[in-house]
C-alpha positions as CSV (number, residue, x, y, z in Angstrom):
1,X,-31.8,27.1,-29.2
2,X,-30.3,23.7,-28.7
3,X,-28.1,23.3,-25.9
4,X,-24.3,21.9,-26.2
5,X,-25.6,18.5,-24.5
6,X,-28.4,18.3,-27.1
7,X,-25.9,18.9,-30.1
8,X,-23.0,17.2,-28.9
9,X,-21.1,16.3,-31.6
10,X,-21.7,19.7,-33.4
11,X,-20.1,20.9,-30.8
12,X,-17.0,18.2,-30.1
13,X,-14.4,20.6,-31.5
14,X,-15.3,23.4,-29.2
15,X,-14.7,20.9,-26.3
16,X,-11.8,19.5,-27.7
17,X,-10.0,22.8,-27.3
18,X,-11.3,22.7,-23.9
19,X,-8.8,19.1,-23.5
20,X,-12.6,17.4,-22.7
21,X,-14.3,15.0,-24.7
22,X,-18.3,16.2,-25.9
23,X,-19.1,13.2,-23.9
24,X,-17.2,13.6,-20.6
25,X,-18.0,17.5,-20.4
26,X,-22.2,16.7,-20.9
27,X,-22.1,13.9,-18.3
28,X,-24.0,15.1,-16.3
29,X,-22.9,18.9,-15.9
30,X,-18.9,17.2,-14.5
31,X,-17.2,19.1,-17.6
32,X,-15.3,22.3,-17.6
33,X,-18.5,24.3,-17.8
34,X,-19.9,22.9,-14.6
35,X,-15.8,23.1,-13.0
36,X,-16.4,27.3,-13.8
37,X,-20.0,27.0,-12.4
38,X,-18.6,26.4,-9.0
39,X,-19.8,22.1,-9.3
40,X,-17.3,20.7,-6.6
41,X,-17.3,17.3,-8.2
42,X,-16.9,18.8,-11.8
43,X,-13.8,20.5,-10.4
44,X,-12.4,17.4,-9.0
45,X,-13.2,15.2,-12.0
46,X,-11.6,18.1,-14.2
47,X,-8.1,18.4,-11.5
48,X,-7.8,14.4,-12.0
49,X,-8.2,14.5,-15.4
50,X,-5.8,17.6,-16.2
51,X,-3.4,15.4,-13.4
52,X,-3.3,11.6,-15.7
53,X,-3.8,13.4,-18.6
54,X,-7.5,11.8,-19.2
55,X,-9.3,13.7,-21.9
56,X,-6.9,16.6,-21.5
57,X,-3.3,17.4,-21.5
58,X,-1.5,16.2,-18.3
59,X,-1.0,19.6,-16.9
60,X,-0.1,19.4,-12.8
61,X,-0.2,23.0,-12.1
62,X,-4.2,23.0,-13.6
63,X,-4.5,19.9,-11.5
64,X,-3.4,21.3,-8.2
65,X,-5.7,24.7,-9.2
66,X,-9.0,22.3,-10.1
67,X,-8.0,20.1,-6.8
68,X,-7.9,23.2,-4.6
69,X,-10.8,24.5,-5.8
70,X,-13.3,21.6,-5.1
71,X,-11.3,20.6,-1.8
72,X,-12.8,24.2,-0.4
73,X,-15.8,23.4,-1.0
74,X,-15.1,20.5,0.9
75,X,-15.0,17.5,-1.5
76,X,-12.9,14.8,0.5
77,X,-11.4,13.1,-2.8
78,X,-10.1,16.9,-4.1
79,X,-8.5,17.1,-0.9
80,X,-6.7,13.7,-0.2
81,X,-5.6,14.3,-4.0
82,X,-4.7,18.0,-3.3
83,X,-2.7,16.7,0.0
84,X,-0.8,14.0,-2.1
85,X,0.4,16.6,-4.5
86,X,1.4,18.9,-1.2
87,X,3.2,15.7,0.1
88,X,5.0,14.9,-3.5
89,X,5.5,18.3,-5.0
90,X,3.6,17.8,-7.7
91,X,2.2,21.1,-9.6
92,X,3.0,23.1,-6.7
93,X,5.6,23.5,-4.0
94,X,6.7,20.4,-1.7
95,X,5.1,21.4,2.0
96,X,4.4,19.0,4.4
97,X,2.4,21.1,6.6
98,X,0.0,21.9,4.0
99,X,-0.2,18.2,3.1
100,X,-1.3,17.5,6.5
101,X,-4.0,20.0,6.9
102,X,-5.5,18.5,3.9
103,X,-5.3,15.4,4.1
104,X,-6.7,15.5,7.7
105,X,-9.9,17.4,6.4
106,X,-10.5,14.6,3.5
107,X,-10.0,11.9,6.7
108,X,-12.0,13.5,9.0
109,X,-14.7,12.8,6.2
110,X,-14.5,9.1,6.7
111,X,-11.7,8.8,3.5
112,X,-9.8,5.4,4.7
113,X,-7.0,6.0,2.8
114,X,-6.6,9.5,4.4
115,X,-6.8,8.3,7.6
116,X,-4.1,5.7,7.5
117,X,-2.1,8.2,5.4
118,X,-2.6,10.6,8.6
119,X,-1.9,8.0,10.9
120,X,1.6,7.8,9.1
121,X,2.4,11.3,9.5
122,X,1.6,11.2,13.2
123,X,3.8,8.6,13.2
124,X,7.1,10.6,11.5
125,X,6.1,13.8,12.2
126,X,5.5,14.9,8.9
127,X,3.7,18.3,8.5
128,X,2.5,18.0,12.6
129,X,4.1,17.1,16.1
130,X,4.7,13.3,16.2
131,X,1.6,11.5,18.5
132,X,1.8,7.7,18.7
133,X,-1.7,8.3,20.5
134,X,-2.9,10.2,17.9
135,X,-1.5,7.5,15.0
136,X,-2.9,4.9,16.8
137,X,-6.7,6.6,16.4
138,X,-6.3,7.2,12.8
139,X,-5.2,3.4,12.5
140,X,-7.4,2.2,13.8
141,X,-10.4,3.8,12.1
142,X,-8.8,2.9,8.7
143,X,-8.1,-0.5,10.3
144,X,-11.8,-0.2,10.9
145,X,-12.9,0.1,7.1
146,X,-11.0,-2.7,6.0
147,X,-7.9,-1.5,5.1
148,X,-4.8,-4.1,5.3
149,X,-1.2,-1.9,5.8
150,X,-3.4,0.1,8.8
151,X,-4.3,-3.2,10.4
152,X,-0.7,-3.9,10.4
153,X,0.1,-0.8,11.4
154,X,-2.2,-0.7,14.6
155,X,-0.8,-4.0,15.0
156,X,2.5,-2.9,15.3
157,X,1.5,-0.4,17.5
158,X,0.3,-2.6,20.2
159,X,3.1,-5.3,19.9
160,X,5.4,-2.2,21.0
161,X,3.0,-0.2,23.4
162,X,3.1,2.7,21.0
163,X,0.4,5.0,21.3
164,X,-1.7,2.7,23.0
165,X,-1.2,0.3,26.0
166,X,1.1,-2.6,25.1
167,X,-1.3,-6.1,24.1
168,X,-0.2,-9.3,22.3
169,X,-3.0,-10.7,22.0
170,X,-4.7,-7.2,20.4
171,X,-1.8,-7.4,18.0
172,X,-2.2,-10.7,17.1
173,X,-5.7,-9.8,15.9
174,X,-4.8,-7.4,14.0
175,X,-2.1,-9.0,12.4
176,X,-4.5,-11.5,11.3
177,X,-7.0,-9.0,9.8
178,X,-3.9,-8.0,7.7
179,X,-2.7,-11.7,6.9
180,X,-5.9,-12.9,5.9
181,X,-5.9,-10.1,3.1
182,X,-2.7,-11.2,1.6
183,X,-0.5,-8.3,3.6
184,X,2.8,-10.7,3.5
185,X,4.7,-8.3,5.9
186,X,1.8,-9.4,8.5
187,X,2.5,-12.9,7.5
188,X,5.8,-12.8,8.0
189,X,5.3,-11.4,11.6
190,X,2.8,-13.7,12.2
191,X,5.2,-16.4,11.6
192,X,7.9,-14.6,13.3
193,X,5.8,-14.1,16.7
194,X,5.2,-17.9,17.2
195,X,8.9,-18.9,15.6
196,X,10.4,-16.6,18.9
197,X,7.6,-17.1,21.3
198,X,6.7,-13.4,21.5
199,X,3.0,-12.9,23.4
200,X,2.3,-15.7,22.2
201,X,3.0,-19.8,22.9
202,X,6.6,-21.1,20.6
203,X,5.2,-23.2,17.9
204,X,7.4,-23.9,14.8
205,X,5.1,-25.9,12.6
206,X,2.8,-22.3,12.9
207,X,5.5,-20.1,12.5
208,X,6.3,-22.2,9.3
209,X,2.7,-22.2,7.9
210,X,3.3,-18.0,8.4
211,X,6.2,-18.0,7.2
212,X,5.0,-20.0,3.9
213,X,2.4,-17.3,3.3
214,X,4.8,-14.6,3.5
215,X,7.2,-16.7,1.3
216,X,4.3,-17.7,-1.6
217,X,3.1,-14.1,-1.1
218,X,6.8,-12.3,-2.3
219,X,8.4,-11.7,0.3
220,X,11.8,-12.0,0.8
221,X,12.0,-11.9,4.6
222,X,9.7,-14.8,4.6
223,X,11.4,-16.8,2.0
224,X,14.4,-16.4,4.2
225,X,13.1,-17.5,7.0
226,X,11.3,-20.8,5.5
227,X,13.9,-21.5,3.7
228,X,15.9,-21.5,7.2
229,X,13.0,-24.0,8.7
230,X,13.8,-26.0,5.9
231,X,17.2,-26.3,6.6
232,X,17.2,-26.8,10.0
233,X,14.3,-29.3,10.5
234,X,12.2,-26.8,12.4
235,X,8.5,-27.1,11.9
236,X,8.7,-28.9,8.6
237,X,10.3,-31.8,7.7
238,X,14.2,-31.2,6.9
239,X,14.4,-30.6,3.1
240,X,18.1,-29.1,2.0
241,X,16.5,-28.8,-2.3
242,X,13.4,-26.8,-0.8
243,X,15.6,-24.3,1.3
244,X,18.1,-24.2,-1.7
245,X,14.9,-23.0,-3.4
246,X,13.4,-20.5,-0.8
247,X,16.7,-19.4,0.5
248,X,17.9,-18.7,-3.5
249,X,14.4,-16.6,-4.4
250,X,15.3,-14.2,-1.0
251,X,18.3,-13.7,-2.6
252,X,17.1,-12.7,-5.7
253,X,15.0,-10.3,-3.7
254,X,18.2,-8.4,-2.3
255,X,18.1,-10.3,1.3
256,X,21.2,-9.1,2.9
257,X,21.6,-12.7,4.3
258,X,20.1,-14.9,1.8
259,X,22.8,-15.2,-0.9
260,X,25.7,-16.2,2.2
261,X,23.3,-18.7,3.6
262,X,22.5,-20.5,0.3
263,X,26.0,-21.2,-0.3
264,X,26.9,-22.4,2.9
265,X,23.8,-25.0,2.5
266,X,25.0,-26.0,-1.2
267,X,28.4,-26.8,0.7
268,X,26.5,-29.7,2.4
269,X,24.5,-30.5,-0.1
270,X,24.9,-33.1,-2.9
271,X,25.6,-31.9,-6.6
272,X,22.0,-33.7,-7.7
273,X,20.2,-31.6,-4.7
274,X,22.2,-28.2,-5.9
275,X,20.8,-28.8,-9.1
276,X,17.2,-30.1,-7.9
277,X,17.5,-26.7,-5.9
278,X,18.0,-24.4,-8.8
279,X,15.3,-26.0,-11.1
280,X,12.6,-25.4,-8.5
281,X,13.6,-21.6,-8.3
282,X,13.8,-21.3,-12.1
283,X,10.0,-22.6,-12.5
284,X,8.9,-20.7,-9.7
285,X,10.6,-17.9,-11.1
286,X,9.0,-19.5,-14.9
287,X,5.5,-19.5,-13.2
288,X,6.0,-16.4,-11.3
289,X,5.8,-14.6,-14.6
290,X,2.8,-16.4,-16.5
């Protein structure tokens, strides 16, 4: 007798009731049949497609049930995803505890994203004690593996002596590793160590090329902060239309000081500049969105 694999589309409806395609549930045994024969990564392929509603109803309850069942058996992905849905509440009860004990197992795995996640909730204390010590391993092994918010993080962590013993220059590093990714918030505190001098030498025109990444990369604290340099002559040359324009997109953002600052530069600023000022934002804005 032919098997389902081997007559696929004869058998498409019966697998449709299923909520998997013929295709998806013969790839290679990951379908619901191989989920019920105990296949770990069947299970988690079925929980995340029962979770986005891939090839089956979006059902979070059967999601959380597929999830738990493969993260048993140990499959690291299950159980970040099974830990997520602890975290948020999602198919089953909110419980921060529980979140933590899973997503700890999927990190001690080598997961990256499960260790910077558990290097967060040593951090906050969610689901566990609070350990700076012990959210400064889990940083840094993310950090490790490439991953930009824990290089930050671990950065952080040494420019406050959190967790591990308080070094600039080790912060500074890994502030770069972030930077150099596109993380703005490193690029802003790049720009912000060498603007006030902290573990590092005071130097405006770096603090203003930092600043400028942060600023091109969206963010509002460094759009502030350039548009401050431009306004006071600090690092750049003194240009009142280009801190109209840096100073108006912080703004926009929700900068709590922004929107004050802009007008109290357009009050020394010639009609022609104002308006030179607001053009600039509206193409940025213009080009922002092609």
């Amino acid at each position: 007798m032919a098997s389902a694999c081997e007559t696929g589309e004869r058998h498409r409806p019966v697998q449709a009731r299923q909520g998997l395609s013929a295709r998806r549930g013969c790839s290679e045994g990951f379908g619901e049949g191989g989920a019920v024969q105990g296949n770990a990564t069947a299970q988690y392929r079925l929980g995340r497609a029962y979770l986005h509603g891939e090839d089956a109803p979006k059902d979070l309850e059967k999601a959380a049930r597929w999830y738990r069942r493969a993260a048993t058996q140990g499959h690291a992905e299950a159980q970040y995803g099974l830990g997520a849905m602890y975290s948020e509440g999602r198919g089953l009860a909110k419980d921060e505890e529980k979140a933590a004990k899973w997503v700890k197992r999927a990190a001690e795995q080598g997961k990256a994203k499960a260790m910077h996640d558990l290097g967060i909730m040593y951090s906050l204390g969610q689901g566990m004690s609070r350990d700076s010590n012990r959210a400064a391993h889990w940083y840094h092994k993310a950090a490790d593996r490439g991953l930009a918010r824990s290089q930050y993080n671990l950065g952080a962590l040494y420019a406050k002596g959190q967790g591990v013993e308080q070094d600039y220059e080790q912060a500074l590093t890994w502030y770069r590793k972030a930077a150099e990714q596109g993380d703005a918030g490193a690029q802003y505190t790049i720009g912000s160590m060498f603007y006030h001098g902290e573990g590092v030498a005071r130097d405006y025109e770096q603090a203003a090329e930092w600043y400028r990444r942060a600023a091109e990369g969206g963010s509002p604290r460094g759009q502030y902060s350039l548009g401050l340099m431009y306004e006071k002559g600090r690092g750049v040359e003194r240009d009142l239309v280009l801190a109209y324009k840096w100073l108006s997109l912080s703004a926009l953002q929700g900068h709590a000081d922004a929107g004050t600052e802009r007008q109290s530069l357009a009050e020394a600023m010639t009609p022609k500049q104002v308006t030179q000022g607001q053009r600039l934002t509206l193409r940025w804005i213009v080009d922002l969105k092609e």
